[in-house]
VOTI-455541 format. One record per residue (C-alpha): residue number from 1; x, y, z. Coordinates in Angstrom, 1 decimal. Example, Ala and Ser with C-alpha at 12.3 -4.5 7.8 and 13.67 -1.06 7.14 Angstrom:
2
ATOM_1_12.3_-4.5_7.8 $
ATOM_2_13.7_-1.1_7.1 $
//
This chain:
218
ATOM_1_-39.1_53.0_-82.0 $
ATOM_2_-37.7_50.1_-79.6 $
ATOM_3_-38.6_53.2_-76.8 $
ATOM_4_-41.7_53.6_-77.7 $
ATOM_5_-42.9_49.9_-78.7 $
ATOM_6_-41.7_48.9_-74.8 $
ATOM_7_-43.6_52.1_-73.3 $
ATOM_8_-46.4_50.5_-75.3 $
ATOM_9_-45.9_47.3_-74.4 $
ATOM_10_-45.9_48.0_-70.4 $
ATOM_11_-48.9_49.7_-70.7 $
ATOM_12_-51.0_47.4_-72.3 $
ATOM_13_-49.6_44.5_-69.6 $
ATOM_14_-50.2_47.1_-67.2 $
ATOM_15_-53.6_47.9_-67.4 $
ATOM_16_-55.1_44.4_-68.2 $
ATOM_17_-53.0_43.0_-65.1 $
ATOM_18_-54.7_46.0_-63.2 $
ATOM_19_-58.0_45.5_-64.2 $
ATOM_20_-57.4_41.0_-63.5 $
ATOM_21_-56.2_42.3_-59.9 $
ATOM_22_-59.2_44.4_-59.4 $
ATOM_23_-61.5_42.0_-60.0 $
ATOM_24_-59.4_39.4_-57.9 $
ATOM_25_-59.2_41.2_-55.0 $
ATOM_26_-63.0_42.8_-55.0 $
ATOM_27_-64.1_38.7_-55.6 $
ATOM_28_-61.7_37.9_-53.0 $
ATOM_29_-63.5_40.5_-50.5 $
ATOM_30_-67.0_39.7_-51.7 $
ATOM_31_-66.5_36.4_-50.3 $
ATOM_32_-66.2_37.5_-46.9 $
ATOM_33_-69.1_37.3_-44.7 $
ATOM_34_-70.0_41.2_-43.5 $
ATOM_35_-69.7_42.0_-40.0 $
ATOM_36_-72.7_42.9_-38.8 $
ATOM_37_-73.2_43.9_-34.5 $
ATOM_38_-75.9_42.9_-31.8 $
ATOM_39_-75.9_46.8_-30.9 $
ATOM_40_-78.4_46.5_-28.0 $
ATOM_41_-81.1_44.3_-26.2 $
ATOM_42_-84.4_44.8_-24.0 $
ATOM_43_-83.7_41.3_-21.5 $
ATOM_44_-86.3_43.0_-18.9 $
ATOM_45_-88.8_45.3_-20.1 $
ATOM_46_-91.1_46.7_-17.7 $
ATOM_47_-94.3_45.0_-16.6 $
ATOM_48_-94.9_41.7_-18.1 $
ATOM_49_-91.7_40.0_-20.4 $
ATOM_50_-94.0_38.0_-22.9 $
ATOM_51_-93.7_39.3_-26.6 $
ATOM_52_-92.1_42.8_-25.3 $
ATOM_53_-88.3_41.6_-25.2 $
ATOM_54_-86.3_42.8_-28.5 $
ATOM_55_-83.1_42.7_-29.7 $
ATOM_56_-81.2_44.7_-32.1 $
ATOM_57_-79.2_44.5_-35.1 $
ATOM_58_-77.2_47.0_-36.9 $
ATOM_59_-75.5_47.2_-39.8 $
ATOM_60_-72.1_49.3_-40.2 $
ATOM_61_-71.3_48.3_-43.6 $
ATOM_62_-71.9_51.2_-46.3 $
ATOM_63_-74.3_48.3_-48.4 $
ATOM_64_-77.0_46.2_-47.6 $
ATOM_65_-76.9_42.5_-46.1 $
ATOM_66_-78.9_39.8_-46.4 $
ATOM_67_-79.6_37.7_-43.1 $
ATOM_68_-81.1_35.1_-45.0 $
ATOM_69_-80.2_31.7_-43.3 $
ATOM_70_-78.1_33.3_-40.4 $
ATOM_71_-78.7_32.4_-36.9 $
ATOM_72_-79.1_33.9_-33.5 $
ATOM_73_-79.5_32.3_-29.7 $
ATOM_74_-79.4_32.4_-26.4 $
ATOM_75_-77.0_30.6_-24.4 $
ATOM_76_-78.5_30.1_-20.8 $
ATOM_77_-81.2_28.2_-19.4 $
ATOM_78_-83.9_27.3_-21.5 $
ATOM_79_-82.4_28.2_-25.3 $
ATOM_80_-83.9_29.1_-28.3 $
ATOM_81_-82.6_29.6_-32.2 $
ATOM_82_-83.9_31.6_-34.5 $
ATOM_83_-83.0_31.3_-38.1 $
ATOM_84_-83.6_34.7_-40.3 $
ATOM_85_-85.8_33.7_-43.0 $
ATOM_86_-85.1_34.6_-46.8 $
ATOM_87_-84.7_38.4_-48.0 $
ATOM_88_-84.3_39.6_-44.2 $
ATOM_89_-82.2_42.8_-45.1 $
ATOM_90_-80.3_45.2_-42.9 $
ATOM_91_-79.8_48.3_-45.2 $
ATOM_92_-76.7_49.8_-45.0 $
ATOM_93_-75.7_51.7_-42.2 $
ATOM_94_-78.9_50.4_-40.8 $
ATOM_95_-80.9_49.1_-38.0 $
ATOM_96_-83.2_45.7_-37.4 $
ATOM_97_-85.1_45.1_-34.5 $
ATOM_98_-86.1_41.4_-33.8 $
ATOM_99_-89.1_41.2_-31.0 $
ATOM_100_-89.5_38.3_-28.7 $
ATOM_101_-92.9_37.5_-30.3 $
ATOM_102_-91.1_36.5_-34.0 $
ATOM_103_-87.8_34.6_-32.6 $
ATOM_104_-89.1_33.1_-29.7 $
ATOM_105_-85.8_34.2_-27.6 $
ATOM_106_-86.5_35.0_-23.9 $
ATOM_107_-83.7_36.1_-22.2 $
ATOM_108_-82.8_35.0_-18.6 $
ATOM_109_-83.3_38.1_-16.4 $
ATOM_110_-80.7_36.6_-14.1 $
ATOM_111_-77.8_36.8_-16.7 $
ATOM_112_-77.9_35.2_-20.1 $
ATOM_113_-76.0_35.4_-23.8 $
ATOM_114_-76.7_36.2_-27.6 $
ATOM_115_-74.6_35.1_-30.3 $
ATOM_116_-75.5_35.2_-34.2 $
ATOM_117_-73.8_33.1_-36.2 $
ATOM_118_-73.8_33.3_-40.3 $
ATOM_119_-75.1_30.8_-42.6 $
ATOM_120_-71.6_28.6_-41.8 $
ATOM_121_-72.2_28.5_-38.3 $
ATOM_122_-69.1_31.1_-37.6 $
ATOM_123_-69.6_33.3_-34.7 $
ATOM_124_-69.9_36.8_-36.1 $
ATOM_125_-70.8_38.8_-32.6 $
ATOM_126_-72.2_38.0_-29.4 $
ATOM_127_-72.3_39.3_-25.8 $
ATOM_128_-73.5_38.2_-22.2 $
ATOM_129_-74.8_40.2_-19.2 $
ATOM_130_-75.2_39.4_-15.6 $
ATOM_131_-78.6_40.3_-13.7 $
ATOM_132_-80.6_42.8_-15.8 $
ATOM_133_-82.9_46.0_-14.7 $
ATOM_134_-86.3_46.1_-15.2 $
ATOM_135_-87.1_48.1_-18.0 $
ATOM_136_-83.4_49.2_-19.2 $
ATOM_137_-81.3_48.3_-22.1 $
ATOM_138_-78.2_47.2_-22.7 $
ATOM_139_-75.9_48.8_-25.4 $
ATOM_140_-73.1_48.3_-27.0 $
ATOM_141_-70.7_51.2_-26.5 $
ATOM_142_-67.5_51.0_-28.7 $
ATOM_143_-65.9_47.6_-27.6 $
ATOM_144_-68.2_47.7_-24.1 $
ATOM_145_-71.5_47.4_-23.1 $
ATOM_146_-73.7_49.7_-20.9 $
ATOM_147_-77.3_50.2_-19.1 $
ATOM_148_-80.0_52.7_-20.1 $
ATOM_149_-82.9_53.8_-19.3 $
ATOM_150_-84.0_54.9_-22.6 $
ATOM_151_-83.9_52.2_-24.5 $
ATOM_152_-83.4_53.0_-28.6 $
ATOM_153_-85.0_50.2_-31.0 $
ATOM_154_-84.2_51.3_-34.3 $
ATOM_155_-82.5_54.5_-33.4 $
ATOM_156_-78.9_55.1_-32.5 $
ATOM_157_-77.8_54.3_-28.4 $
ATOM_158_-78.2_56.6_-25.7 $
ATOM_159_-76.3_56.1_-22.5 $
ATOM_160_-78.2_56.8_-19.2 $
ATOM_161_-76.2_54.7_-16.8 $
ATOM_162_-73.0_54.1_-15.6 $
ATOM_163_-71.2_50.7_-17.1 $
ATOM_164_-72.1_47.4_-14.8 $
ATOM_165_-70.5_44.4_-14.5 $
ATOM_166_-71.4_41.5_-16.1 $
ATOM_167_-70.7_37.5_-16.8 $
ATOM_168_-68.6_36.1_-19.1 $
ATOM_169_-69.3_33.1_-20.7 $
ATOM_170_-67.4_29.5_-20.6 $
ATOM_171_-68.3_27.2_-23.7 $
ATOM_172_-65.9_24.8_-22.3 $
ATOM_173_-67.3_24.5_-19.0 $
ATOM_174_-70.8_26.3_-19.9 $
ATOM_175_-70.9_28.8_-17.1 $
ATOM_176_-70.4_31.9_-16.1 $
ATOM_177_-67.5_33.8_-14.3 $
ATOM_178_-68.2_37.5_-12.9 $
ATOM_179_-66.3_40.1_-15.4 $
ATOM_180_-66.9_43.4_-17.1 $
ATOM_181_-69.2_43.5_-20.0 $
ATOM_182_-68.4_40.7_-22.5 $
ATOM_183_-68.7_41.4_-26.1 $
ATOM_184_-67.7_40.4_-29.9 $
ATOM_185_-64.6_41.7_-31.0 $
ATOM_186_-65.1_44.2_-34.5 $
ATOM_187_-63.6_43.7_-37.6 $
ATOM_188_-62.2_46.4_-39.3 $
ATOM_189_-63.4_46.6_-43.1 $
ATOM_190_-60.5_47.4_-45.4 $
ATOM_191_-61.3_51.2_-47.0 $
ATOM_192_-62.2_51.5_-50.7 $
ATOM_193_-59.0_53.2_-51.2 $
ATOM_194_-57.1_50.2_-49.6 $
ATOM_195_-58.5_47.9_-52.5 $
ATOM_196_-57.5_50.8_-55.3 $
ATOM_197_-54.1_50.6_-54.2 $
ATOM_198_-53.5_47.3_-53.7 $
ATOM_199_-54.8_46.6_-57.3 $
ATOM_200_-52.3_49.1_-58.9 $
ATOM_201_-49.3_47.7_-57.0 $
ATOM_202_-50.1_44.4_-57.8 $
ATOM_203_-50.4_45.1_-61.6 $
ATOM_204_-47.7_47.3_-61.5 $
ATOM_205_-45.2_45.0_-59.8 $
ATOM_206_-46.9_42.3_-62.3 $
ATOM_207_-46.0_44.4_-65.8 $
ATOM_208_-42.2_45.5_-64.4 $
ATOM_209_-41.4_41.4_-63.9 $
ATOM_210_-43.5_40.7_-67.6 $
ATOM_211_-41.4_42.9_-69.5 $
ATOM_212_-38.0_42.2_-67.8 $
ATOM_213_-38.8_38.3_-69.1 $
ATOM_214_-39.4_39.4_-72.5 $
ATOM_215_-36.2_41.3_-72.4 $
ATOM_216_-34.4_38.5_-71.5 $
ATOM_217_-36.0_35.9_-73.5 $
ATOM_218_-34.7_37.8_-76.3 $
//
């Protein structure tokens, strides 16, 4: 009987300590802001610039993410902010193409930077180029950047062009220093399965110490 009352007793502490951990560490998580990439940019597009320059967004998350009140500039010469209006959603997985006509972002053709920030004003990506080509985008390419002459709005990046060199910014001194292609540094997302685990340790660990201090307070 005392066998099967302590059994009994772990369980119950075990299960409601797993499900409180669960929903810790999923709140926990929730509260992080998403990574979302600037995956490639049209600085030059062939012909005239006005309301033909785009920029792109993409989403790697597995859910949706709202933009609203999340900010993205230039950083050279003549600057410009643009701050994502309400319900701006990236679907999971997903691409969003912002054209020069709705932010108002020219970039410099002689070397200029993006960064988007979220609604805190952290820096969630950003990159910077040197001299651009007329009518070639720029793409992100794992952790580096790269020219090609097909650019891809809304679709995924195809790489034409060998990598070129570009500038990296200084905020301190706000210029530029001649490097290889500049870019944001990702953020791995911790796996599903990660969480899962993490919750059933925790809850585990949790019901052991519980019913040792029973034991002993008896």
């Amino acid at each position: 009987m005392r066998i099967l009352n302590f059994f009994s007793n772990f369980f119950s502490i075990f299960f409601l300590t797993l499900l409180f951990s669960f929903f810790l560490i999923k709140s926990t998580n929730a509260n992080q802001t998403p990574k979302i990439f600037i995956n490639e940019i049209l600085p030059n597009p062939a012909g005239k610039d006005a309301k033909n320059e785009w920029i792109e967004l993409y989403n790697p998350n597995n859910f949706k993410v709202n933009l609203f009140n999340w900010q993205i500039r230039d950083k050279k010469g003549k600057t410009s902010t643009y701050t994502f209006p309400e319900n701006t959603i990236i679907p999971a997985e997903d691409y969003l193409v912002l054209k020069e006509e709705k932010t108002k972002i020219i970039l410099n053709n002689n070397g200029d930077g993006l960064e988007l920030a979220n609604p805190q004003g952290k820096i969630i990506d950003y990159v910077y180029f040197d001299k651009t080509f007329s009518g070639k985008s720029y793409n992100r390419k794992n952790n580096n950047w790269q020219w090609s002459s097909k650019p891809t709005p809304g679709k995924k990046n195809i790489i034409t062009l060998t990598k070129n060199k570009s500038l990296k910014f200084n905020p301190n001194q706000n210029q530029f220093s001649q490097e290889t292609a500049f870019v944001g540094i990702r953020i791995a997302k911790p796996p599903q399965s990660s969480v899962i685990l993490s919750a059933i340790i925790t809850a585990l660990l949790s019901a052991i110490t519980i019913l040792i201090i029973k034991i002993k307070t008896k």
